[in-house]
C-alpha positions as CSV (number, residue, x, y, z in Angstrom):
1,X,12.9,-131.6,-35.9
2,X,12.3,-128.0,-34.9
3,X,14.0,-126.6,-31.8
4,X,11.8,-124.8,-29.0
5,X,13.0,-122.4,-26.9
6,X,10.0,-121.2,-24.6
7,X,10.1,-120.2,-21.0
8,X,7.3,-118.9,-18.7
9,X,8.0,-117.9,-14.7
10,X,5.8,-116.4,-12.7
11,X,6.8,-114.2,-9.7
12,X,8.1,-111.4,-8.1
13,X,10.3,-108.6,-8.8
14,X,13.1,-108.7,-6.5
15,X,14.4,-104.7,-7.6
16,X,13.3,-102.1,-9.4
17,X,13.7,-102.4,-12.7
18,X,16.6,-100.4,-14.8
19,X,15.8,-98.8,-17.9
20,X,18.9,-98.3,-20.5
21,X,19.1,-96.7,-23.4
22,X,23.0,-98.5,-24.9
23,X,22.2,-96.6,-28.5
24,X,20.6,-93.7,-29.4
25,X,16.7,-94.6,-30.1
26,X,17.1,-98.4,-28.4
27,X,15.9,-99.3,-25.3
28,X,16.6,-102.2,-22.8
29,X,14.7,-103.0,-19.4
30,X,16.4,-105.1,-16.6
31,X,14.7,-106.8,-13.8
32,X,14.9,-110.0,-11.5
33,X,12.1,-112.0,-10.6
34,X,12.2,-114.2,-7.7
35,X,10.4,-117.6,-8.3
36,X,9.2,-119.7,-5.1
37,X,8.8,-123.3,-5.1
38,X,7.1,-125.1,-2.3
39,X,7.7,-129.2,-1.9
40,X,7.4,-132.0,1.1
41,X,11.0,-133.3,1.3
42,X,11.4,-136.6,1.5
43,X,10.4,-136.5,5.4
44,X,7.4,-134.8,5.1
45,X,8.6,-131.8,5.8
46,X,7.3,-128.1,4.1
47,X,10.2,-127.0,2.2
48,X,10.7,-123.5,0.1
49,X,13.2,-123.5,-2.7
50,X,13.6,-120.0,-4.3
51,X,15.1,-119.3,-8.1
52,X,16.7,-115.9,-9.5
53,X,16.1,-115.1,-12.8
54,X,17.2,-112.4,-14.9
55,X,15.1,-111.2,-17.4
56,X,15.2,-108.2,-20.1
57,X,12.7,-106.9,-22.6
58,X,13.4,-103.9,-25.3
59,X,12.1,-101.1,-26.6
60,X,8.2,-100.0,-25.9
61,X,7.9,-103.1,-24.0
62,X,11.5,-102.0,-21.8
63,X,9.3,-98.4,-20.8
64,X,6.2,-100.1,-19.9
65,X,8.3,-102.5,-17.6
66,X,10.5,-99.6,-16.6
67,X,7.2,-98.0,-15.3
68,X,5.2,-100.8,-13.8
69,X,7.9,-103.4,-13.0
70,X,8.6,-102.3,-9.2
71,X,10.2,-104.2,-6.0
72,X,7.5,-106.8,-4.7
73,X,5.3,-106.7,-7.7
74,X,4.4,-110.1,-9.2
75,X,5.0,-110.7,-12.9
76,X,4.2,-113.8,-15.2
77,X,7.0,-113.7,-18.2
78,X,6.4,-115.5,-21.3
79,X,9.8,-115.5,-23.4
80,X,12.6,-117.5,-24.3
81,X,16.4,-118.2,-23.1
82,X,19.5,-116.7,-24.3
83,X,23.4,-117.0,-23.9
84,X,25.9,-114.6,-23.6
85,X,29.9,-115.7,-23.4
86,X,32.7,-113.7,-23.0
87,X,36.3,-114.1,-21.7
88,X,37.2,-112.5,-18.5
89,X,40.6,-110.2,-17.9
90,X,42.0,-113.7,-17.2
91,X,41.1,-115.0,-20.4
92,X,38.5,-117.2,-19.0
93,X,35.2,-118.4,-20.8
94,X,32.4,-116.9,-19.0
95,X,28.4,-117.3,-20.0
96,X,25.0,-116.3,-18.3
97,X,21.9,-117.2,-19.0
98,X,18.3,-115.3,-18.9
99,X,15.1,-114.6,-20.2
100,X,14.4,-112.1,-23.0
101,X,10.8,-112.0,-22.0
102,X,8.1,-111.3,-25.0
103,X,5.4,-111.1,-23.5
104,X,4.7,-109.6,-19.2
105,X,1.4,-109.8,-17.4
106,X,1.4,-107.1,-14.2
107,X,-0.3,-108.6,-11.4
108,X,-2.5,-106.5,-9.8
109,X,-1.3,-104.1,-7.3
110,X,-2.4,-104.4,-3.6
111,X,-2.9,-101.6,-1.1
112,X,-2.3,-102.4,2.1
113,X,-2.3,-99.3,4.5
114,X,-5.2,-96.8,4.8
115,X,-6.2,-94.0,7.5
116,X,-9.2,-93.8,9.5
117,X,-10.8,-90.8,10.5
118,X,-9.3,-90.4,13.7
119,X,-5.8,-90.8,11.8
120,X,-4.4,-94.1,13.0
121,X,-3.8,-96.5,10.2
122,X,-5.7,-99.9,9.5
123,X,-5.4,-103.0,7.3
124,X,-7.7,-102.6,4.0
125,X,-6.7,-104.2,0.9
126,X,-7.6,-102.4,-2.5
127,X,-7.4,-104.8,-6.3
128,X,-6.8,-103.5,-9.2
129,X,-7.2,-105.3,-12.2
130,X,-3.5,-107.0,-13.8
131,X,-2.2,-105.2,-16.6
132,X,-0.5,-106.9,-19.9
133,X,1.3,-105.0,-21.8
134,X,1.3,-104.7,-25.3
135,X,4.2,-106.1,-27.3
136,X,4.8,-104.9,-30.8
137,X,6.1,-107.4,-33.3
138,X,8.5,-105.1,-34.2
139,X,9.6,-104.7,-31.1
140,X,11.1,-108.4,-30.9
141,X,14.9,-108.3,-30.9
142,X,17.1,-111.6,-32.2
């Protein structure tokens, strides 16, 4: 049987996102996307669960992200999960997981402040249409 190893959240960016550059030519983007759940608990009660996830992307893909990826802007990730271990100063076995995402829609961006004539500030909300970005195929790091 064949192993699948898919993942796609869909939320907001809790930070900017961090560009890096470890090697000369190679490029890695950081970000964390918050992911809300809402549920009735068990006594009927609205209840919010919130998830942090990690996710990275490389290359052309890592500047794109580096770009658009900012603090409050919602992002659906299509990817898949990876491990890293280590041992710690004490010799301990340590391990994180996260997304190495392959694909990022850009939810559209919302403008919510604007000036009247008479220079006080009112609500107005502007859309712009979401962005996806494109991924290279050989772009994709295993």
């Amino acid at each position: 049987m064949n192993q699948l190893n898919s993942i796609i959240i869909e939320g907001n960016v809790v930070r900017d996102a961090v560009l890096l550059e470890p090697s000369e030519g190679f490029k890695v983007c950081k970000l964390s996307i918050a992911v809300n759940r809402f549920y009735k608990n068990k006594n009927d009660q609205a209840s919010e669960e919130v998830s942090f996830f990690d996710v990275e992307c490389f290359g052309k893909s890592a500047e794109y992200c580096h770009k658009k990826a900012v603090k409050g802007r919602g992002l659906r990730v299509v990817g898949r999960l990876k491990q890293d271990s280590w041992k710690d100063s004490e010799g301990k076995l340590q391990s994180r997981v996260f997304v190495i995402a392959e694909h990022i829609e850009y939810k559209p961006v919302v403008n919510k402040k604007d000036s009247n004539s008479d220079g006080t500030e009112k609500e107005s909300v502007v859309y712009v249409e979401a962005e996806k970005e494109p991924v290279p195929v050989e772009e994709t790091v295993f």
